[in-house]
ZAMARGU-4260 file (C-alpha; in steps of 0.2 Angstrom, whole numbers, plus 5000, padded with zeros to 4 digits):
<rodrens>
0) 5000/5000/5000 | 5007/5017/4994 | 5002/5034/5004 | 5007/5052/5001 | 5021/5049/5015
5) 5031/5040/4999 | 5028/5054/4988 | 5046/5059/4989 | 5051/5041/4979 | 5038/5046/4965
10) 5044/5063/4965 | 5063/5056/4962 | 5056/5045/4950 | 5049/5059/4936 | 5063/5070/4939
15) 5076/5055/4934 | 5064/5048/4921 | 5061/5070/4915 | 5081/5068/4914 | 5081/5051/4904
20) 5067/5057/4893 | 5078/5074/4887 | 5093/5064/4884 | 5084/5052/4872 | 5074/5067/4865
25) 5091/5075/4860 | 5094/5060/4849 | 5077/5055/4842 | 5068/5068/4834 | 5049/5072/4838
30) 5041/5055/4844 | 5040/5060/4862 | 5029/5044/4864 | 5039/5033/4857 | 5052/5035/4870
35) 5039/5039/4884 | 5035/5021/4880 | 5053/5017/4878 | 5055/5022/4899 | 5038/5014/4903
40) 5044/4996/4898 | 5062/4998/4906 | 5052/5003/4924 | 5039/4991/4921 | 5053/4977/4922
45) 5050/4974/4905 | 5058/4971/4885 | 5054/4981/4870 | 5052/4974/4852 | 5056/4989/4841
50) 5049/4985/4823 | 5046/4997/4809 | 5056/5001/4790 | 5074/5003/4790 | 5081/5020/4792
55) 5069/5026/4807 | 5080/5027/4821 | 5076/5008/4827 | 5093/5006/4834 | 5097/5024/4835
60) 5083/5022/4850 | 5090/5006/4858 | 5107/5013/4860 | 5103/5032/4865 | 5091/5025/4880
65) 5106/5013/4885 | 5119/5026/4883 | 5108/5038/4895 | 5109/5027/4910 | 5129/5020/4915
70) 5126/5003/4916 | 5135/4990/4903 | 5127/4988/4887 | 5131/4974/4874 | 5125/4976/4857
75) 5123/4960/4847 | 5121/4959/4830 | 5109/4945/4823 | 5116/4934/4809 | 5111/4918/4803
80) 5127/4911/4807 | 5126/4917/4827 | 5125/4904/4838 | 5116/4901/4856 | 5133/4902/4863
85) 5138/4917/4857 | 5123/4924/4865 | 5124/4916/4883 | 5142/4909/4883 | 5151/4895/4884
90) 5159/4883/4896 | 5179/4880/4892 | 5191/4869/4900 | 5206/4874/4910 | 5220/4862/4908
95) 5230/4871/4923 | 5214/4867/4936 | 5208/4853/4926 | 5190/4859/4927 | 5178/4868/4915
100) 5176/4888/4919 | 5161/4898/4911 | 5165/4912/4901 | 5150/4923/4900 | 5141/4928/4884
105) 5133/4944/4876 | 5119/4942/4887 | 5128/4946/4903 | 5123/4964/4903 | 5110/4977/4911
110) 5103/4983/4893 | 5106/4971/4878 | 5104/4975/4862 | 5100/4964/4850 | 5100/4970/4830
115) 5088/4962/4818 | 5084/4948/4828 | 5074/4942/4817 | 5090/4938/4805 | 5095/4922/4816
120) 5089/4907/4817 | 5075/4902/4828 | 5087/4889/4837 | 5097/4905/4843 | 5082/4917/4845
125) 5080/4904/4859 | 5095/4905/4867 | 5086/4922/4873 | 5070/4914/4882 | 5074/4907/4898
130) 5086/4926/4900 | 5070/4935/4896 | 5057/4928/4908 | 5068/4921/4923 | 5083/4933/4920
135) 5098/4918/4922 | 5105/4909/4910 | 5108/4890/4914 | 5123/4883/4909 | 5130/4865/4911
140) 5115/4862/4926 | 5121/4879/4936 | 5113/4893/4932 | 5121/4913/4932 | 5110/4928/4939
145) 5110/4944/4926 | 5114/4961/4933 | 5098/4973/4939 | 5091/4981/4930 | 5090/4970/4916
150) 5080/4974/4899 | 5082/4966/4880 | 5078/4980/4867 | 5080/4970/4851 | 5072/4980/4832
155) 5067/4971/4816 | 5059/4975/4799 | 5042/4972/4795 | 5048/4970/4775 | 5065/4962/4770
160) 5057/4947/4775 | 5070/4935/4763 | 5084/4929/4774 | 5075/4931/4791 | 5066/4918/4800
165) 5050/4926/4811 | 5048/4926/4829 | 5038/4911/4837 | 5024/4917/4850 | 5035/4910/4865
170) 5049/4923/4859 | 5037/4939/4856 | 5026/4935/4871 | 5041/4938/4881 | 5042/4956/4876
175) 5032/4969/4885 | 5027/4981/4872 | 5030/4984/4854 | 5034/5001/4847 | 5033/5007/4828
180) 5044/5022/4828 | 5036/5028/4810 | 5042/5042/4797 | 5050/5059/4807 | 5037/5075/4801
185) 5045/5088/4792 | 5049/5100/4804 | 5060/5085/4815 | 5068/5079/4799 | 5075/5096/4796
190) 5080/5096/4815 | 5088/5080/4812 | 5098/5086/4798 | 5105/5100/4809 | 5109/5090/4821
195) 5116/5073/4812 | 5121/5081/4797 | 5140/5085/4805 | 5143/5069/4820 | 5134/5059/4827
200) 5124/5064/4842 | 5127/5049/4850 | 5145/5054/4853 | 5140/5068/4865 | 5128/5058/4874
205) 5132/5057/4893 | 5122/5046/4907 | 5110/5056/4915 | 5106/5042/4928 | 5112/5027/4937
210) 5109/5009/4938 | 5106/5009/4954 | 5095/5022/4952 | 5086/5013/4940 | 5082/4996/4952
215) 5075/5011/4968 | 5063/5017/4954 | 5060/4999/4951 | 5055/4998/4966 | 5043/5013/4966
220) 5033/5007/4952 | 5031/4990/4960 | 5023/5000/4975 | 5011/5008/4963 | 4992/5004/4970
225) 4980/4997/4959 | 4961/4996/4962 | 4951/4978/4960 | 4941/4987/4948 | 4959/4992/4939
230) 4965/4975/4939 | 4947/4966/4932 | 4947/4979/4916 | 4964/4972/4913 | 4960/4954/4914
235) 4944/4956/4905 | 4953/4967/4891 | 4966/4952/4891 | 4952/4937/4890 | 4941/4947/4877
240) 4955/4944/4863 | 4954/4925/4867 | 4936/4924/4862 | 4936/4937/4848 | 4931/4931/4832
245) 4943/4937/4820 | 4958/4931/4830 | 4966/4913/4828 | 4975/4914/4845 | 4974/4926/4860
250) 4984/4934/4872 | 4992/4925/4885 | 4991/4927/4906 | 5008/4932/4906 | 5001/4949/4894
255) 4989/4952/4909 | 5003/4952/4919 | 5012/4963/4909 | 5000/4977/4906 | 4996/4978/4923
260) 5017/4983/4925 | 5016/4993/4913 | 5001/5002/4918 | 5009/5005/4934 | 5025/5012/4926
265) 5014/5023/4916 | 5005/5030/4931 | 5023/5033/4940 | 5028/5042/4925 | 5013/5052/4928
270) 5016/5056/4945 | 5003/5047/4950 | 5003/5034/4966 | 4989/5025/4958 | 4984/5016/4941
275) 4969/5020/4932 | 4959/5012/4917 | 4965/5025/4907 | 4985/5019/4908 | 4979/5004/4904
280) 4970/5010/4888 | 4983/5020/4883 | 4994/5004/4883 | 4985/4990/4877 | 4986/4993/4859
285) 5008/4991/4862 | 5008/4978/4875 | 4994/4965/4868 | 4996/4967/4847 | 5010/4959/4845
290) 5005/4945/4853 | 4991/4939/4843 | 4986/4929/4828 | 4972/4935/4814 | 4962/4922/4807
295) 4964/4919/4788 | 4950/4929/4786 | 4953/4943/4795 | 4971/4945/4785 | 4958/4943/4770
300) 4950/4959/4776 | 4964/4968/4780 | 4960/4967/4798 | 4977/4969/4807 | 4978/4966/4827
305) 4980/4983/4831 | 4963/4987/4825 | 4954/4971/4834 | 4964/4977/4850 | 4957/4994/4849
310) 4939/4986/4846 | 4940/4977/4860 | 4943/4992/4870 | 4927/5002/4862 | 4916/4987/4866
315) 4923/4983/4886 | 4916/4993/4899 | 4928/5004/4907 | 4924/5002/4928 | 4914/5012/4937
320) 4915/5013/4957 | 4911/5025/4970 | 4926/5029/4982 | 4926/5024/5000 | 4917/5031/5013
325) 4928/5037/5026 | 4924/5034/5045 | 4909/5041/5050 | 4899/5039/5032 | 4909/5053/5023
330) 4914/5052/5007 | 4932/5059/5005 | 4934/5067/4987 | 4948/5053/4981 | 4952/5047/4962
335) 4951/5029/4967 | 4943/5025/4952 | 4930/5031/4940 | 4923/5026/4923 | 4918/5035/4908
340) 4901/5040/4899 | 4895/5040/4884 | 4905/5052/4871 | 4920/5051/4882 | 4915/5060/4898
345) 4923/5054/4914 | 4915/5055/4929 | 4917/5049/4948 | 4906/5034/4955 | 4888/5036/4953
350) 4879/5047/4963 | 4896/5051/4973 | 4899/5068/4971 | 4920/5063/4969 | 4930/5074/4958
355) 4935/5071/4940 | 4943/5056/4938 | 4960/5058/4939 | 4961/5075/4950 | 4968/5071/4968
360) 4964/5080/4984 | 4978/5087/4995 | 4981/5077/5011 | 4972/5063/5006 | 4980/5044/5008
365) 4978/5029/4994 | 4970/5014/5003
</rodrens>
């Protein structure tokens, strides 16, 4: 349980993250979304599938986040002769001790890299799997903890597709979110003339956070309230794409699990102590799209799973509830959760009287 006693963690939390966001701005010209996503996943505990055209910034993204934060970074570069090993190591044998002695791989670092991962083959694409979800590698029957914090930011193209072998569901379920960067306006593509034109802004980067500071703002987010009304328009979100009929398979428990995380980030990021359906909204298209399978039909129809994700959304109820009475029958005027009418109005529980969603009184404490 969070209470306005810990506001100073959430108060440390924008500021670093305020300090992250400028630094990555600085490289990646107008898609302050993208990279607001960009720090969502990497507080929610999370990976990020970067996919879109060549030439977008897709890995211009990946290394000005890891270059913000000084914490070790390995880039790999995915190739269809890479092997598993080069990934999480290998055991080699000492003749002097007589015994085997493991020499870690790329994946023994805070933020990894990986570049056009969809060029290796599927045998090393899972060489990534068991790092992803239980953050160890296993090797020989012992198994190596990887530093905190730990994220995989991996890009591929959507086109190019000769050469390259796709990623099974196991793989892309394990990433929190997928971002499409998407072509600069005019006015930033001029920006980025000015500023890439001569070097590289990537040489002038310089951390603007620690790693330990990331794992205490880790910790913030985890302490994030969220309501039981919060958590059931998750999981009813999650369960309406299993039954939907122009998709072939569903998303899985573990994408529950994941928007919830990010949804807390998302309300960290926002200064808030507390999640509402509205971060979850905002991140449902990202974190559950990549994860599911159109029927034949629906690819028939041009139906992608972007567009049944944002269906489901107009069609599932967002929650309604009326905020605690405080003792003696009062009704305190607290944002603990709301819903929203017709036409996009929000409004508190019925008949409650409470404040738009959202808006928070001073002095009063999350339950």
């Amino acid at each position: 349980m969070t209470t306005y006693d810990d506001r100073a963690s959430l108060t440390d939390l924008t500021t670093t993250a305020e300090r992250v966001r400028r630094s990555v701005e600085s490289v990646i010209e107008g898609k302050p979304e993208v990279v607001r996503l960009s720090l969502t996943v990497l507080l929610a505990e999370g990976h990020l599938l970067i996919e879109d055209v060549p030439g977008v910034g897709k890995t211009m993204l990946a290394k000005a986040l890891a270059r913000s934060i000084d914490c070790s970074v390995r880039r790999i570069q995915f190739t269809p002769d890479l092997l598993p090993s080069d990934i999480t190591g290998v055991s080699i044998y000492d003749q002097q001790r007589r015994e085997f002695e493991f020499k870690p791989g790329a994946i023994f670092a805070q933020i990894v890299i990986g570049d056009e991962i969809n060029r290796a083959s599927p045998k090393t694409q899972s060489a990534l799997l068991e790092s992803m979800e239980e953050r160890q590698v296993t090797m020989d029957g012992q198994s190596y903890e990887l530093p905190s914090p730990f994220m995989v930011v991996a890009t591929q193209n959507p086109v190019e597709m000769e050469g390259t072998y796709p990623l099974p569901e196991a793989q892309r379920d394990r990433f929190m979110a997928r971002v499409s960067i998407g072509y600069p306006s005019a006015e930033a593509e001029l920006r980025m003339l000015d500023v890439h034109g001569g070097v590289s802004p990537l040489d002038d980067l310089q951390p603007v956070a620690h790693a330990h500071d990331i794992v205490k703002l880790v910790d913030a987010v985890r302490a994030v309230h969220v309501s039981e009304a919060v958590r059931r328009y998750a999981v009813e979100l999650v369960a309406a794409t299993r039954t939907h009929p122009d998709l072939r398979l569903g998303a899985s428990p573990r994408a529950t699990l994941h928007l919830l995380r990010a949804a807390k980030a998302s309300a960290a990021l926002s200064g808030r102590d507390y999640a509402l359906p509205d971060d979850v909204q905002a991140l449902a298209v990202a974190v559950l799209a990549h994860r599911l399978l159109p029927t034949a039909q629906a690819q028939m129809n041009r139906r992608t799973s972007e567009q049944v994700v944002r269906d489901i959304l107009q069609r599932t109820p967002v929650p309604t509830a009326a905020p605690p009475a405080a003792p003696g029958g009062q009704v305190p005027g607290s944002p603990l959760s709301g819903g929203r009418m017709p036409g996009g109005q929000v409004h508190g529980g019925p008949g409650s009287g409470a404040p738009l969603y959202g808006q928070q009184q001073p002095g009063v404490r999350r339950l």
